[in-house]
C-alpha positions in Angstrom: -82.4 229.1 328.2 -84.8 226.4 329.3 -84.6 224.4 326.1 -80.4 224.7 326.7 -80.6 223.1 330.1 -83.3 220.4 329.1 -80.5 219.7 325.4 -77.3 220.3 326.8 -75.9 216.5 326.8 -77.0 217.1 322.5 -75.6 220.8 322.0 -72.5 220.4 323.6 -71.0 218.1 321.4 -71.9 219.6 318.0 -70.5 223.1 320.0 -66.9 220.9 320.4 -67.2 219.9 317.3 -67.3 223.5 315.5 -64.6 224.9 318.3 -62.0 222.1 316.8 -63.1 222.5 313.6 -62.6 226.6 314.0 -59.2 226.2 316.3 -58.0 224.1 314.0 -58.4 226.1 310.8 -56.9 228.9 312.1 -53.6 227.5 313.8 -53.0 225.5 310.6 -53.4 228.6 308.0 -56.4 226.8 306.3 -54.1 223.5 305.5 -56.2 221.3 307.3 -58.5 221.6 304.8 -56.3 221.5 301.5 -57.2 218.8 298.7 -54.5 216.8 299.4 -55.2 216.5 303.8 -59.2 216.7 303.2 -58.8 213.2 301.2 -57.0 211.4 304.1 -59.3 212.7 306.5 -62.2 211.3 304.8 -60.6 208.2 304.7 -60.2 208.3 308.5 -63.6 209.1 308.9 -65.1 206.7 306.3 -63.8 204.1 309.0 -64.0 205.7 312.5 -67.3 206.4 311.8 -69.0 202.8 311.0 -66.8 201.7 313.6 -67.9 204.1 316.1 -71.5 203.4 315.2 -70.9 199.9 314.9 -70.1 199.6 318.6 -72.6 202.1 319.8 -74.9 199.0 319.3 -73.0 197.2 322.2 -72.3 200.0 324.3 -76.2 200.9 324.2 -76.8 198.2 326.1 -74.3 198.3 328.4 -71.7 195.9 326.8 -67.7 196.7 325.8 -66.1 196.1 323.0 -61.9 196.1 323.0 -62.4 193.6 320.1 -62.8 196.1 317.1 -59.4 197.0 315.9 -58.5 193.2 315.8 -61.6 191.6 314.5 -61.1 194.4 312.1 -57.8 193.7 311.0 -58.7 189.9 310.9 -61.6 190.2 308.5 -58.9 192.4 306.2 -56.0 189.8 306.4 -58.1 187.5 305.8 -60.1 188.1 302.8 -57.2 189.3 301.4 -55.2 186.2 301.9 -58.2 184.1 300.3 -58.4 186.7 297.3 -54.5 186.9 296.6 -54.3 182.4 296.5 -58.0 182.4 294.8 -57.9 185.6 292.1 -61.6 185.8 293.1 -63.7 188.9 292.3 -62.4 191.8 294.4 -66.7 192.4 295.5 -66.5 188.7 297.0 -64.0 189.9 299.8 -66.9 192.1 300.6 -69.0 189.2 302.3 -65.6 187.6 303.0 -65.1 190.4 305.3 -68.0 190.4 306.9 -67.9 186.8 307.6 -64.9 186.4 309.0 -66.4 189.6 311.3 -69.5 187.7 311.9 -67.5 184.3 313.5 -65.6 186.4 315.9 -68.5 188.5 316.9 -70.9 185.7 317.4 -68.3 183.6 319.4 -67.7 186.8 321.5 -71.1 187.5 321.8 -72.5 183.8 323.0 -69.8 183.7 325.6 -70.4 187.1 326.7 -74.5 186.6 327.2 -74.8 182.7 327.3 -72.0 182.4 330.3 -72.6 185.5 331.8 -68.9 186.4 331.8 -68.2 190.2 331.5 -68.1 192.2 328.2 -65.1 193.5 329.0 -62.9 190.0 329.9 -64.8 188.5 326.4 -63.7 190.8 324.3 -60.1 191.4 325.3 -59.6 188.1 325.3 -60.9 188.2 321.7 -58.6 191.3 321.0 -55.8 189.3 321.8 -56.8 186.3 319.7 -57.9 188.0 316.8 -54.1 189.8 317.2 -52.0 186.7 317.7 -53.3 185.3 314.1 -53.1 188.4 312.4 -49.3 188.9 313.7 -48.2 185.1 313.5 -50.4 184.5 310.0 -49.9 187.4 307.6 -45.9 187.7 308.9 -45.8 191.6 307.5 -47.9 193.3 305.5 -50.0 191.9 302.7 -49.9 194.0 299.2 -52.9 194.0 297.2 -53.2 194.2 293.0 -53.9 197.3 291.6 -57.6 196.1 290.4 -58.6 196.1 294.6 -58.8 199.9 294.1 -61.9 199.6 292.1 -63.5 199.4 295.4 -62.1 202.7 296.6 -64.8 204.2 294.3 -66.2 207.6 296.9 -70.0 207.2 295.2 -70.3 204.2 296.0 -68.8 204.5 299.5 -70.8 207.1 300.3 -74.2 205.5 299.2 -72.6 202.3 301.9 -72.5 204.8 304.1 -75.8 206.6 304.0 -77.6 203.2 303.9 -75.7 202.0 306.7 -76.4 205.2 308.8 -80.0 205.3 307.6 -80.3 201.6 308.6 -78.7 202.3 311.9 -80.5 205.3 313.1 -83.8 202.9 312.2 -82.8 199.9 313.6 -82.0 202.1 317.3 -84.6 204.9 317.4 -87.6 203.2 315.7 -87.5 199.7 316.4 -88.6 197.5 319.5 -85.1 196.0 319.1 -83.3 199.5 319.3 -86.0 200.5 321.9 -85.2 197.5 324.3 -81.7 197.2 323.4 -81.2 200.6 325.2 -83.7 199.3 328.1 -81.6 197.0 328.6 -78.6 199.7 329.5 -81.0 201.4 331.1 -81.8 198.7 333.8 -81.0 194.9 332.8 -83.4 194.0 335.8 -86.4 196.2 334.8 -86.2 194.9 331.2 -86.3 191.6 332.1 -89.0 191.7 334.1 -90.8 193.9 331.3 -90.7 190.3 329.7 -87.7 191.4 327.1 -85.5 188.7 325.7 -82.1 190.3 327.2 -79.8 187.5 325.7 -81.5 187.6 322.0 -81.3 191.4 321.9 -77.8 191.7 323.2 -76.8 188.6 320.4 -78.7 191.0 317.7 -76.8 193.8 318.8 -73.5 191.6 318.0 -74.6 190.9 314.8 -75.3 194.4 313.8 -71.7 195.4 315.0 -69.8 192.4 312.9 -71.4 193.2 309.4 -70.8 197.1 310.0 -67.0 196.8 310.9 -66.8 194.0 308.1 -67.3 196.4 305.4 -65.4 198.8 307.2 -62.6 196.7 306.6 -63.3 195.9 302.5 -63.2 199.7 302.4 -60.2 200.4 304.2 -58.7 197.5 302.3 -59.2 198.9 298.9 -58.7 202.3 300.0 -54.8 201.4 301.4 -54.3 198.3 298.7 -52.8 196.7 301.7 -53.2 194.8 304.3 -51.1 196.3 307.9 -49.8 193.7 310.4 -51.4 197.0 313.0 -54.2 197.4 310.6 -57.0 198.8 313.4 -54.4 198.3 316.5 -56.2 201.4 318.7 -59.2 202.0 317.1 -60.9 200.3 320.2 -59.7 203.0 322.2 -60.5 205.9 319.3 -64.0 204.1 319.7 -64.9 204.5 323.1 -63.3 207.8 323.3 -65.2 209.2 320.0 -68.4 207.7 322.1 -68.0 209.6 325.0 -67.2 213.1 323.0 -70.3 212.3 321.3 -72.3 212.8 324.4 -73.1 209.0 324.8 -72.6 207.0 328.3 -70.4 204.2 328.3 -73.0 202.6 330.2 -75.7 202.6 327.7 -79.6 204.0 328.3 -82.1 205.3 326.4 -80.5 208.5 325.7 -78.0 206.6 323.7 -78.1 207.5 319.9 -76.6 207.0 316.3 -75.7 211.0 316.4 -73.1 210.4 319.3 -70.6 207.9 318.0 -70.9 210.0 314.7 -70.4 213.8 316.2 -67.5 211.8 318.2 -65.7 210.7 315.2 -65.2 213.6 313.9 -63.8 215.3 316.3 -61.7 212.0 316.5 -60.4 212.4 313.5 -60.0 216.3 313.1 -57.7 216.4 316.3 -55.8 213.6 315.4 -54.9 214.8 311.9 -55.1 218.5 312.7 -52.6 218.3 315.7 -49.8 216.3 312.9 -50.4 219.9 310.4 -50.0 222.3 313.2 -46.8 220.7 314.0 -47.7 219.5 317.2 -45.2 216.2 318.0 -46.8 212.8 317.5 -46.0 211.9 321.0 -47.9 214.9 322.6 -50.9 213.9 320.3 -52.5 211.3 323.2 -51.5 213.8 325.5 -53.7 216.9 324.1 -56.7 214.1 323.2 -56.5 212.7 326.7 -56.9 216.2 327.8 -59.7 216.5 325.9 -61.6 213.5 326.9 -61.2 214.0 330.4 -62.8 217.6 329.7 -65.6 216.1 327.9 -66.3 213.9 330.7 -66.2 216.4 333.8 -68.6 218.7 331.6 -71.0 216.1 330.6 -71.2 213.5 333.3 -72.7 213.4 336.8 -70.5 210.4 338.9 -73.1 208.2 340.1 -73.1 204.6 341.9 -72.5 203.3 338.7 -69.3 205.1 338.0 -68.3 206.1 334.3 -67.7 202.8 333.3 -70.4 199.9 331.8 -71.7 197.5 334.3 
């Protein structure tokens, strides 16, 4: 019982996780899992997931990000714009994507640590940007060739993903960057009187997050052949709430982990599609999630002066 009480915050969300999975298997006869569903929830998951981690790297330290789903959708419209007028090689949208996820991160980034404006302000107003150009640029949906596919190739997708994982979980739990990152959403003051470098580990943690949701976006591109005027409109808000399901404050700390954002993201994903195969209507979906979260939240968090939300 002891050892329950001290790892609750880490049980409980691998417990949720196997209640959906279980709830979910039963109220759809099993067809949650066919062939045919179990591809397009992989899919979701391939991209929730590096997006979920991807962000974890700012909310460790006690940043926001509403930014995501547009820088995401940027990076895809526009290495696919520069590969339809160019005929490059389909594995050169790759760093295009991560790029174009790079510029929007860093600019974000700077002006969120450099002019001490709020994470939250930055990165809306980035959301929007990132948005308007997709919307007034692509004007509808951009189809790719045929030949993009070879990208939607699950070995090597699944080796992306280990590395990146891998190289997450190191770069958080066994660095000193990881280390003072979460310091830093621990208490900003105590770190910087430790003699950390807030503003060059918050920076890092922005560049971390662009190259991870940059090839989130090459796969998802080559994966769909297309490129959505919506591509990634929500996913900030699937982020955040596949965060919190994970077991992971919004306001950073060192108890924040790669395991969270990934637990989260599952369960994401698994409600999300296994509500549409019950038969439950798409307009109650937000409904049953937000019910959910809110759960999550009252069974894993103790209010304190600091609220739910980052500082």
């Amino acid at each position: 019982m002891e050892f329950i009480k001290k790892h609750t915050n880490t049980i409980l969300p691998f417990v949720g996780l196997a209640v959906v999975i279980i709830v979910l298997w039963i109220l759809s006869a099993g067809k949650i899992f066919d062939p045919a569903n179990l591809n397009n929830i992989l899919d979701q998951c391939y991209t929730i997931v590096i997006l979920s981690v991807a962000c974890s790297f700012l909310y460790s330290h006690g940043g926001f990000d509403l930014a995501v789903g547009g820088i995401y959708g940027l990076s895809m419209m526009v290495s696919g714009l520069i590969f339809l007028s160019t005929g490059m090689s389909i594995w050169l949208a790759l760093p295009m994507c991560i790029v174009v996820s790079l510029v929007c991160y860093l600019l974000m980034g700077t002006v969120t640590v450099k002019l001490r404006l709020p994470a939250f302000i930055t990165s809306l107003c980035m959301q929007f940007i990132c948005r308007g150009i997709v919307t007034t640029v692509s004007e509808g949906n951009i189809n790719l060739p045929p030949e993009f596919s070879a990208g939607d190739n699950w070995v090597i997708k699944i080796v992306v993903l280990v590395v990146m994982l891998a190289a997450a979980y190191i770069l958080l739990h066994r660095t000193a960057f990881g280390k003072n990152n979460r310091a830093i959403g621990e208490n900003d003051v105590a770190a910087r009187q430790s003699g950390i470098n807030i503003d060059k580990v918050r920076l890092i943690a922005y560049v971390i997050a662009a190259v991870m949701v940059g090839v989130a976006g090459f796969f998802a591109m080559s994966s769909a052949r297309t490129v959505a005027t919506l591509a990634g409109s929500g996913f900030e808000m699937d982020v955040i709430v596949a965060i919190v399901l994970g077991g992971m404050s919004l306001n950073g700390g060192m108890q924040s982990s790669v395991r969270a954002p990934i637990i989260g993201a599952l369960i994401v994903v698994l409600l999300t599609n296994g509500l549409v195969i019950i038969g439950v209507p798409s307009t109650w979906s937000d409904l049953v999630i937000g019910v959910v979260f809110l759960i999550v939240i009252l069974f894993n968090y103790k209010r304190n002066k600091l609220g739910f939300l980052p500082r």
